[in-house]
FISE-79135 format. One record per residue: residue in three letters; x, y, z of N, C-alpha, C in turn. Coordinates in steps of 0.1 Angstrom, whole numbers, plus 2048, in hexadecimal, padded with zeros to 3 digits. Each point is the difference from the previous one (the first is absolute). Layout:
N
AlaXYZXYZXYZ ...
***
This chain:
405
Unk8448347AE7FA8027F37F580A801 Unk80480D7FF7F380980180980E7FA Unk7F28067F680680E7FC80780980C Unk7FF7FF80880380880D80F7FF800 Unk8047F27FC80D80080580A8067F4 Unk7F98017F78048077F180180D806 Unk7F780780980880E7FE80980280C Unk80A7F780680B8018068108007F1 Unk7F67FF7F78117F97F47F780F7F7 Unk7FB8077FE7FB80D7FC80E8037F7 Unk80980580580D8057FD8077F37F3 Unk7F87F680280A7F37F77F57FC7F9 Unk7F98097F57F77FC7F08057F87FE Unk7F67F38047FD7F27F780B7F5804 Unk80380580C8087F38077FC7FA805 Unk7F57FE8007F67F48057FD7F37F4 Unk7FD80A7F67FF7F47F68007F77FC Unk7F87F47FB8077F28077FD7FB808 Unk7FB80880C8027FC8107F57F87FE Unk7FB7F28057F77FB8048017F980E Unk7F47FF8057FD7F980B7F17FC809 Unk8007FA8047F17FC8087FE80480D Unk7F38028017FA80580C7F17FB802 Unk7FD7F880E7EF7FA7FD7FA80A7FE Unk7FA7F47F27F780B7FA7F67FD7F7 Unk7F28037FE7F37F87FF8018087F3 Unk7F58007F47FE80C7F47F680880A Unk80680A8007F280E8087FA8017F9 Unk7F48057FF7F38087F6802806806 Unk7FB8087EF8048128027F380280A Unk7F77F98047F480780C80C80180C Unk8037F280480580580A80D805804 Unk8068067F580A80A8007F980F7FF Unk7F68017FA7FA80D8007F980280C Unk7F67F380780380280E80D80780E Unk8037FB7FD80E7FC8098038107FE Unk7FE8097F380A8098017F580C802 Unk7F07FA8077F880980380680780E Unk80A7F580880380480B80F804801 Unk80A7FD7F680C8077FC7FF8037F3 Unk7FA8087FC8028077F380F7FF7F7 Unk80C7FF80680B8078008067F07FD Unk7FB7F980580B7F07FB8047FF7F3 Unk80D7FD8008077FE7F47FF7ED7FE Unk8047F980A7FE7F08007F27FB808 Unk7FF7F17FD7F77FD8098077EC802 Unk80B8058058067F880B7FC7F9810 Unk7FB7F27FE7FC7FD80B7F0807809 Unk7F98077F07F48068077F97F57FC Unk7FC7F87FC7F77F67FE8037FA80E Unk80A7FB8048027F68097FC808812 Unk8058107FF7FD8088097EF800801 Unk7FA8047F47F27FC8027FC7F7805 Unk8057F07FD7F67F78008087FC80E Unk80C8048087FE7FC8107F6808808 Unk7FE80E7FB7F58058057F17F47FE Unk7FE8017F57F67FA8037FD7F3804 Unk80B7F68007FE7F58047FC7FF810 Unk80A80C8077FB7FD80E7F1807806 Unk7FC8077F27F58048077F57F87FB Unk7FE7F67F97FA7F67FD8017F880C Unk80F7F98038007FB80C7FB80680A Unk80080A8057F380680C7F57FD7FF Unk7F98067F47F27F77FF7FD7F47FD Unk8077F87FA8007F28038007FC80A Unk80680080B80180080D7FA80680D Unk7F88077FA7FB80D80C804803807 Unk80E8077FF8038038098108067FB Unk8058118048068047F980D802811 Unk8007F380780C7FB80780A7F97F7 Unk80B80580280F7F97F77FB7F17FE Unk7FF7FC80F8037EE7FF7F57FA7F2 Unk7F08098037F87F97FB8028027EF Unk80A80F7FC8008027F180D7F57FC Unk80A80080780A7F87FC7FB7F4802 Unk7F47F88057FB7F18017FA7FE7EF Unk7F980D7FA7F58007F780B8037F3 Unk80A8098028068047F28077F67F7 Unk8037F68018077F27F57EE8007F8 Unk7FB7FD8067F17F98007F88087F4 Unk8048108047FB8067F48028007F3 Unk80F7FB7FE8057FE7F27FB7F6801 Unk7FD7F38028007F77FA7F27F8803 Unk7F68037FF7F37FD8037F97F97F1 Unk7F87FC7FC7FB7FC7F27F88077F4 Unk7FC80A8087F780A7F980A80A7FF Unk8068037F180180D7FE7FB80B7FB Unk80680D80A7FB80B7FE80A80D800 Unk7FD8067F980F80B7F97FC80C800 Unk7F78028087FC811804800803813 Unk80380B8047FF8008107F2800805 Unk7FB8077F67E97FB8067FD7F4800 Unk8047F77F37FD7F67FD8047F480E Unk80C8038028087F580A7FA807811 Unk7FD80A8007FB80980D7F27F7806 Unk7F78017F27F27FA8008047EF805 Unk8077FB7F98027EE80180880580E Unk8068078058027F98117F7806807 Unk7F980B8007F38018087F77F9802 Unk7FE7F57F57F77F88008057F3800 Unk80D7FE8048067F48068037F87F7 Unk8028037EF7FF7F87F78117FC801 Unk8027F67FA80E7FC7FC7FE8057F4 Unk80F8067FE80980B7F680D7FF803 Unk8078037EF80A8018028048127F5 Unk80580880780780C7F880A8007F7 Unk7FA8067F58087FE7F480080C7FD Unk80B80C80480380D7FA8088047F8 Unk80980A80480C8047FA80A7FA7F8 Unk80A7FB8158087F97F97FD7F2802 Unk7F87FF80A7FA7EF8037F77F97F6 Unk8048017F37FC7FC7F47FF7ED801 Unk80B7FC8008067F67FC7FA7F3808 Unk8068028117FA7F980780080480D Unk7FC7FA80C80080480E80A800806 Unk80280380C80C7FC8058007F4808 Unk8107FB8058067F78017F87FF80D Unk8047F680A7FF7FD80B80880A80C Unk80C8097FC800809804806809800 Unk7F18037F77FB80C8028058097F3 Unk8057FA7F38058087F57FA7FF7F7 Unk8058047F57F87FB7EE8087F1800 Unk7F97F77F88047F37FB8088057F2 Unk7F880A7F98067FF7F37FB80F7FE Unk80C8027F68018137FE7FF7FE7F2 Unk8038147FC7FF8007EE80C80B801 Unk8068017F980C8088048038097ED Unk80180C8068028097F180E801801 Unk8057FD7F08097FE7FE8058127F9 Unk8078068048018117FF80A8037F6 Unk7FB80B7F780D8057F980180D801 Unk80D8028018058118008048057F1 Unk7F580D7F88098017F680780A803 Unk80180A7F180B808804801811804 Unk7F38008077FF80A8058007FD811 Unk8077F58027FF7FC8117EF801806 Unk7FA7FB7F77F27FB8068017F47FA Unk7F57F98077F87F17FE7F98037F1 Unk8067F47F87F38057F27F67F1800 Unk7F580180B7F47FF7FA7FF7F57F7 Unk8018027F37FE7F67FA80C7F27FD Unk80D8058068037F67FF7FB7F480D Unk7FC8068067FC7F680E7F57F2801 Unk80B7F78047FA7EF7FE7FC80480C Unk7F67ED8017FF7FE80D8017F07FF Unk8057FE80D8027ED8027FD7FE80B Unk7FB7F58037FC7F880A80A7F6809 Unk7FE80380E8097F880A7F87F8809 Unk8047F58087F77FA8097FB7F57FA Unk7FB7F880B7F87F48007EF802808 Unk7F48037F87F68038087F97F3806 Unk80B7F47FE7FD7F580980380080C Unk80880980B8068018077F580B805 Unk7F88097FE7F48058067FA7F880D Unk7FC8068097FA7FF80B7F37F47FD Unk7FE7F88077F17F87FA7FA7FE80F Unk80480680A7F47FD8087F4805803 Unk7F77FA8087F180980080380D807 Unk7F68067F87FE80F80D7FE7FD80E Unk8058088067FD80180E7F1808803 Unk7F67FE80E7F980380080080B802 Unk7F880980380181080780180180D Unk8068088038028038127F17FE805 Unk8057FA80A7EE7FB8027F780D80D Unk8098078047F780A8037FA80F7FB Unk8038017F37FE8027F47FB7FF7F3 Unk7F47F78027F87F57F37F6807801 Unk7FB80980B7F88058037FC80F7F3 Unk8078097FD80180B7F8800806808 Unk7FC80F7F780180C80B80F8077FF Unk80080B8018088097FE80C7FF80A Unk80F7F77FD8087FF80880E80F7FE Unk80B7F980C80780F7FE8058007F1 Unk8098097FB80680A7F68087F77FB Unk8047F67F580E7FB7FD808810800 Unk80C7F880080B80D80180B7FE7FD Unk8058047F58097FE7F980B807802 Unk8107FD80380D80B7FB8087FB7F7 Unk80480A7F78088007F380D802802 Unk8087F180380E8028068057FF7F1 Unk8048107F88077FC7F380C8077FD Unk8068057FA80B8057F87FD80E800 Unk80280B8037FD80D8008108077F7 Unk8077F580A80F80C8058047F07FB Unk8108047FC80B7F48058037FB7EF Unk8087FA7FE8047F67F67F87FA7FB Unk7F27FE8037F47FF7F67F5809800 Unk8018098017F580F8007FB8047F5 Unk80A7FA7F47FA8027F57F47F57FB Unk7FE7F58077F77F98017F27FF808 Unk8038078097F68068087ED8027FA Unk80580D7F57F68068007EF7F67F7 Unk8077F47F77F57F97FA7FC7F480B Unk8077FC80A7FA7FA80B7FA80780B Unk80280F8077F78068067F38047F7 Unk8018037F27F47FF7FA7F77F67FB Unk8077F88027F37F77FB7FA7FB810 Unk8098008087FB7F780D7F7808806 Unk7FD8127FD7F78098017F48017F9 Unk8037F57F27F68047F67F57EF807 Unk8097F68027F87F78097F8800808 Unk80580B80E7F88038087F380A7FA Unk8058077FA7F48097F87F67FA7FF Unk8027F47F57F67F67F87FB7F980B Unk8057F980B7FC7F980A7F1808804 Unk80A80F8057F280A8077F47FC7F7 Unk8058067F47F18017F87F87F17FF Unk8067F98037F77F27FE7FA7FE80E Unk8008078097FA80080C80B7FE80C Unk80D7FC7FE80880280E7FE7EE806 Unk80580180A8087F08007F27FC80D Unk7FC7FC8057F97FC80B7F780B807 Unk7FB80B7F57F580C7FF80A80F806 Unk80A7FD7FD80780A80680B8047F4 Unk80380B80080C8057F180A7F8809 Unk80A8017F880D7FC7FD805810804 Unk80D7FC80A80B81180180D7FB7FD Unk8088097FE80C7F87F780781080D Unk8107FC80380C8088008078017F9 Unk8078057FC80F8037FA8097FF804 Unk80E7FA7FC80980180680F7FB7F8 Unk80B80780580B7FD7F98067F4803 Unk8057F47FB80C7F980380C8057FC Unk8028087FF80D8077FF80A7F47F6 Unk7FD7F97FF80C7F37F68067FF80A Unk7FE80180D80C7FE8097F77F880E Unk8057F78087F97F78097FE80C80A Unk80780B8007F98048137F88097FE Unk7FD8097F47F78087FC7F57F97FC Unk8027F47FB7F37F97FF7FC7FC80A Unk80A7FC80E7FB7FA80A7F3809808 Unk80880F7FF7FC80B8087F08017F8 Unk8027FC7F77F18077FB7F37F1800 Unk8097F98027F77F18047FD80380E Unk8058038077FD8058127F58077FF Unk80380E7FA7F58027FB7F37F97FF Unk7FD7FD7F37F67F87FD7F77FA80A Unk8097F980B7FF7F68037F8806810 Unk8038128027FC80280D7F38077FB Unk7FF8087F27F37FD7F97F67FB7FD Unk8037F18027F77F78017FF7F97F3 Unk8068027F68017FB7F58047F1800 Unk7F37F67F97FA7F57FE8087F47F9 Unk80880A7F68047F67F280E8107FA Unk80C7FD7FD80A8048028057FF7EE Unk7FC80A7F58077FD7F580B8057F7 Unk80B7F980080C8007FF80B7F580A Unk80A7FF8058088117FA8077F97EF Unk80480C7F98068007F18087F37FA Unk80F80380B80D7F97FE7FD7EF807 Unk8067F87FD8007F78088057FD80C Unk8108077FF80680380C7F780980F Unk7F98097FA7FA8088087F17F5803 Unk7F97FE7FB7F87F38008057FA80A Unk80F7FA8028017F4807803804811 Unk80480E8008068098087F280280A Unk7F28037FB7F88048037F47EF806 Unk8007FB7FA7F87F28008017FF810 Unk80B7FC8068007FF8117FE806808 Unk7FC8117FC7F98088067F27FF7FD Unk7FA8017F67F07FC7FD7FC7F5809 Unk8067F47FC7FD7F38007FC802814 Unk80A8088048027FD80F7ED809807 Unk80280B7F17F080680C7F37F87F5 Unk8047F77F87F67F87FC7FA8057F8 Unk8058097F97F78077F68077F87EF Unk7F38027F88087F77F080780B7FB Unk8087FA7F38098057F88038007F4 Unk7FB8097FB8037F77EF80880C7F8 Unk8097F87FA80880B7F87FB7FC7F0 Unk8008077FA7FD8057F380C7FB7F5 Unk80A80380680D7FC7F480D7FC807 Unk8007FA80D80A7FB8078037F47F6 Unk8097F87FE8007F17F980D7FB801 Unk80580380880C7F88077F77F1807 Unk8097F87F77FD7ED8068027FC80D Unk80680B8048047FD8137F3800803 Unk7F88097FE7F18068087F77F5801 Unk8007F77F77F97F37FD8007F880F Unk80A7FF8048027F780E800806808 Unk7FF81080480380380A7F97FF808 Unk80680280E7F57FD8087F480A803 Unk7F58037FE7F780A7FF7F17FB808 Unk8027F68087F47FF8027F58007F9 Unk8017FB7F27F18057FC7FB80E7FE Unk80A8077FE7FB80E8058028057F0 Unk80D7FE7FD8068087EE7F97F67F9 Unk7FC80D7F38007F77F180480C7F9 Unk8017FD7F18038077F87F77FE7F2 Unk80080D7FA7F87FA7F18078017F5 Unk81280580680B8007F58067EF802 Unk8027FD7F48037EE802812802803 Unk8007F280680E7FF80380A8027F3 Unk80C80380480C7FC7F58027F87FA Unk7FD7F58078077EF7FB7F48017F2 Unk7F780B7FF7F78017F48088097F5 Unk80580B8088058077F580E7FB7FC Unk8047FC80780D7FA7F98027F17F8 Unk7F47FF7FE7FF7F77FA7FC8067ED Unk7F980A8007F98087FB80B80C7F5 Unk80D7FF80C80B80C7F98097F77FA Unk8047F48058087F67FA7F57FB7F3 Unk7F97FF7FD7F77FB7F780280E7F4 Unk7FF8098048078097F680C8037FC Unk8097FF8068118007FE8037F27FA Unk7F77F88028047F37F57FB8057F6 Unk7F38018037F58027EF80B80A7F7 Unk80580A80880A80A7F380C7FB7FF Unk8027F780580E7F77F980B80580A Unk80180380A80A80580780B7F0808 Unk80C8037FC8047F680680A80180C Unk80580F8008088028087FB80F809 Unk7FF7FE80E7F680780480680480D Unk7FE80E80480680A80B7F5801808 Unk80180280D7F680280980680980A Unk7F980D8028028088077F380580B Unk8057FC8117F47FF8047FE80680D Unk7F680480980380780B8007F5809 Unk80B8048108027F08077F580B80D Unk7F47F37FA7F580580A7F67F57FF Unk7F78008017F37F28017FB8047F3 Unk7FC8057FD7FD8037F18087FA7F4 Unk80B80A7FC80C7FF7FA8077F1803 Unk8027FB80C80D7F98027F67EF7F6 Unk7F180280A7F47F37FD7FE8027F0 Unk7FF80B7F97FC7FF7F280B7FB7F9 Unk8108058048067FE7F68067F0801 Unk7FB7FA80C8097F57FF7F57F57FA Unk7F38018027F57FD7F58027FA7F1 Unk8058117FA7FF7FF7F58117F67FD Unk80780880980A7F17FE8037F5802 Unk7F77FD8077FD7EE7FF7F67FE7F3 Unk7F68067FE7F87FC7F480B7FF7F2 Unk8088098008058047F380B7F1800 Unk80880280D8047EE7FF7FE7F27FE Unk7EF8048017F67F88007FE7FC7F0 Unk7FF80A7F87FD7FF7F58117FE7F6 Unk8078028048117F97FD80880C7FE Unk7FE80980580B80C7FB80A7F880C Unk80C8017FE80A7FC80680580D80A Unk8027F681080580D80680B80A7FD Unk8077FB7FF8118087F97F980C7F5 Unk7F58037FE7F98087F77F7807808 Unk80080080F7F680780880780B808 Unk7FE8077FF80B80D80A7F880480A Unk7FF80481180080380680380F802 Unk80180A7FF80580E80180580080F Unk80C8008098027FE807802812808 Unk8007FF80E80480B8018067FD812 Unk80E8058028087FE8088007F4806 Unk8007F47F38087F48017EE7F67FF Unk7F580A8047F37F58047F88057F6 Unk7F87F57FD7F88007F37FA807807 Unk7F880B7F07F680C80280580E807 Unk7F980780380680A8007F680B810 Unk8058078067FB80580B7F680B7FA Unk7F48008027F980B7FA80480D80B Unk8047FF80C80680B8048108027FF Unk8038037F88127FF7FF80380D7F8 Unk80A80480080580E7F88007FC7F4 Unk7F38077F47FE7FC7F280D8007F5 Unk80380D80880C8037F580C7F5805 Unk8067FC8078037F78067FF7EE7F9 Unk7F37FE7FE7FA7F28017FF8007EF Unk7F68087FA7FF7FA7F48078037F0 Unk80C80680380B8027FA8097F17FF Unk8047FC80B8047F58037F97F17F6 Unk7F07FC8087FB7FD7F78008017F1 Unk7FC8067FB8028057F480E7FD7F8 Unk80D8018048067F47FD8007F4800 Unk7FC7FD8087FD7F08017F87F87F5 Unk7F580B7FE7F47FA7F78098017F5 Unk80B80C7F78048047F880D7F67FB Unk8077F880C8077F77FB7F67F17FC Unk7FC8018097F97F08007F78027ED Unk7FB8097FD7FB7FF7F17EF7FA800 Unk7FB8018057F47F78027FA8057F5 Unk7F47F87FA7F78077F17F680480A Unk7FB7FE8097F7809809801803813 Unk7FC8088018018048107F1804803 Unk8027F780D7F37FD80A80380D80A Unk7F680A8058028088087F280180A Unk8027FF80D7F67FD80780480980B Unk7F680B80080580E80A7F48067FE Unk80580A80F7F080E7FA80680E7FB Unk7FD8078088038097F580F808803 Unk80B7F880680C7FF7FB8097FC7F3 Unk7F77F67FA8017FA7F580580B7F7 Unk7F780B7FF80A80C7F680B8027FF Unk8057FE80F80C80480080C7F37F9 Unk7F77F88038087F37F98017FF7F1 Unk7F68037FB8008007F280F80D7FB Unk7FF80E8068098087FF8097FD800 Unk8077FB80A80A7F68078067FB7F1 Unk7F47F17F77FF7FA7F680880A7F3 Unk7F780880080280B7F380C803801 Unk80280780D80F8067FF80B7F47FB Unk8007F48078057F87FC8057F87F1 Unk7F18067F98037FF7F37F87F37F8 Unk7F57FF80E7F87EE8017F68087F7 Unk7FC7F97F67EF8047F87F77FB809 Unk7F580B7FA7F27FA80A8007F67FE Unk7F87F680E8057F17FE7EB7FA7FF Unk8097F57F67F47F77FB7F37FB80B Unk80580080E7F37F680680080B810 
***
C-alpha cells in the first residue's frame, strides 16, 4: 500500500480504486513528515518511517543506558528502554533520563502504544487502514486507523544495570550504525521513507549531543530484497565495525541474514520485517524489530473483510515467509470468526498453495487469475510486493473488478 506502487498501473486510470489495505502504521504529524522530508525531499509515502526511526533510536538509547556502545551491552539494555515507567517521547528528553541513569520508557513514532515483548518486538501496534482512489494514489482522507495487540504481554522486568566498566563517563568509542535496507529488488520502492527517516534519527541524535559524547555515524547500504546481496553488504558492515545492524526490508531476507549477524555478535533490528517465524528464531538475543508481528496484522485484515461483509474470499499470496505466514493468519482468523472454509480459496500455483515470486509472470498470473475468476469470491486478499501489479493486470484482463479488501 503506497503511492509508489500506483505508478507501476500508470497505463490503467483508476484501477486501483477500491483497493484497500494495511500497513503498520502510527497517525504521523505533519512535523514529523516535514521533518523526515528535510532529508528526502522527494518521498511520496512514509511507509515504515516511524518504525525505521524509532529502531534507530531505541538502540542508541540502549548505548547510553548502558555505557557502552558493545552489541552485547545495547542488546542487554534495548527491551528495557521501551518499557521503563517514566515516559518520554522526545530523543533529548529520553537521552538526558539515561545519562543520568533514570528509568524511562520511549514513547515515539511508532512505539506509541506499548514496549516490546520479551523478545524483543512491539506488544501492540496501530495499523492504517489505506484507500486507493481513482487516480491510483492513497486518498488521505479516507484512512482509518485500528489497534492490534495485547500491551499486557510487554516486557515487565527491571532494567539492567550499566556495563560496569563504563559508569564512569567520559567520552567512549563512536556507536555505528549500517542501514541494511531496500535500495534495489522487489521492495525498492519502499526503501526511500525508511533510509530517510533512519538518517533523520541519527541527525536528531547528533544534535542532542551523540550517544556516550561521541556522534553517532550511520552506513548505507542495499539489501537488494534478495538474501546474498544483503548478505554481502552485512559482511560489510560487519568488517566496518558497525555496532547495531538496521534492517534488512523483507522478512525472508531478515531471516537469511540473522545467522550471519548473530554469528559476529553484532544486534539487528529490522524496521518492517513481520513474518511470525522471526518471533522464535533462534537469534541469540541479538534481533528485534519495531515492525509488529503478523499474527497482529492478520488479525487486523480479517477484522476488515468481516467488518465489509465479505463472505466469500480469495487469497492470492507469495510462497515465501512473509506471504505464505500472513496469508495463513488471516485464514485461520477469518475461520475463526465463522466464514466457512469451502468459501476460502487459496490461489494455487503448479498444484502448491501460493505462488513463486520468482516464476515466469506471464506464465503464473494468467493462470491464477482464472482461478480467482471461477471461484467468484466478493473479495480478494493479495499479499505481494511489487509484483502484485502484475497480478492485479493479470485480474483486469480477466475481467475480475478492483477487488474489495
Amino acid at each position: 500500500m503506497a503511492n509508489s506502487f500506483g505508478e507501476a498501473l500508470k497505463d490503467s486510470p483508476a484501477v486501483l480504486a477500491g483497493m484497500k489495505g494495511t500497513t503498520p502504521l502510527t497517525p504521523l504529524s505533519e512535523d514529523f513528515k516535514r521533518r523526515v522530508r528535510t532529508i528526502d525531499p522527494n518521498l511520496t509515502d512514509f511507509n515504515y518511517a516511524g518504525e525505521s526511526y524509532d529502531a534507530v533510536v531505541v538502540a542508541a538509547l540502549a548505548a547510553e543506558a548502558g555505557k557502552s556502545v558493545e552489541s552485547a551491552s545495547i542488546a542487554k539494555h534495548l527491551i528495557s528502554v521501551t518499557t521503563g515507567e517514566n515516559t518520554c517521547d522526545s530523543i533529548s528528553a529520553c537521552l538526558l533520563a539515561a545519562r543520568s541513569g533514570k528509568d524511562f520508557k520511549y514513547r515515539g513514532i511508532s512505539l506509541r502504544r506499548s514496549g516490546f515483548t520479551d523478545v524483543g518486538e512491539p506488544s501492540s501496534a496501530t495499523y492504517g487502514v489505506l484507500n486507493f482512489g481513482r487516480n491510483n494514489t492513497i486518498d488521505d482522507a479516507k484512512t482509518e486507523f485500528v489497534g492490534a495487540g495485547d500491551e499486557k504481554t510487554e516486557n515487565k522486568a527491571a532494567a539492567p544495570s550499566a556495563s560496569a566498566g563504563n559508569k564512569g563517563g567520559g567520552k567512549g568509542p563512536a556507536l555505528k550504525f549500517g542501514l541494511l535496507l531496500p535500495k534495489t529488488g522487489a521492495l525498492a520502492f519502499q526503501g526511500p521513507p525508511m533510509f530517510a527517516a533512519a538518517k533523520l534519527a541519527i541527525k536528531e541524535i547528533n544534535e542532542a549531543g551523540g550517544v556516550l559524547g561521541q556522534q553517532v555515524v550511520v552506513e548505507e547500504g542495499d539489501d537488494g530484497t534478495n538474501p546474498d546481496v544483503a548478505k554481502a553488504t552485512a559482511a560489510r558492515f560487519i568488517t566496518g565495525g558497525a555496532h547495531v545492524i538496521i534492517g534488512a526490508g523483507a522478512s525472508g531476507v531478515s531471516k537469511a541474514v540473522i545467522p550471519q549477524v548473530v554469528q559476529a555478535g553484532r544486534v539487528m533490528i529490522s524496521p518492517s520485517a513481520t513474518s511470525d517465524e522471526l518471533t522464535k528464531f533462534e537469534d541469540k538475543g541479538l534481533f528485534f524489530r519495531t515492525s509488529p508481528p503478523d499474527v497482529l496484522q492478520a488479525k487486523a485484515i480479517a477484522d476488515i473483510i468481516m467488518r465489509d461483509g465479505h463472505t466469500k474470499i480469495a487469497i492470492i499470496a507469495r510462497d515465501d515467509t512473509y506471504g505464505s505466514g500472513l496469508s495463513t493468519g488471516v485464514r485461520t482468523d477469518l475461520m475463526a470468526a465463522g466464514v466457512k472454509e469451502s468459501n476460502l480459496l487459496i490461489a494455487k500455483y503448479e498444484a502448491k498453495d501460493n505462488y513463486d515470486p520468482k516464476a515466469d509472470a506471464a506464465k503464473l498470473f494468467t493462470p491464477i487469475a482464472s482461478q480467482i475468476k471461477s471461484f467468484e469470491p466478493t473479495a480478494i486478499l493479495l499479499v505481494g510486493f511489487d509484483e502484485s501489479a502484475l497480478v492485479i493486470k493479470a485480474l483486469v484482463a480477466a475481467g475480475i473488478k478492483a477487488p474489495a479488501a
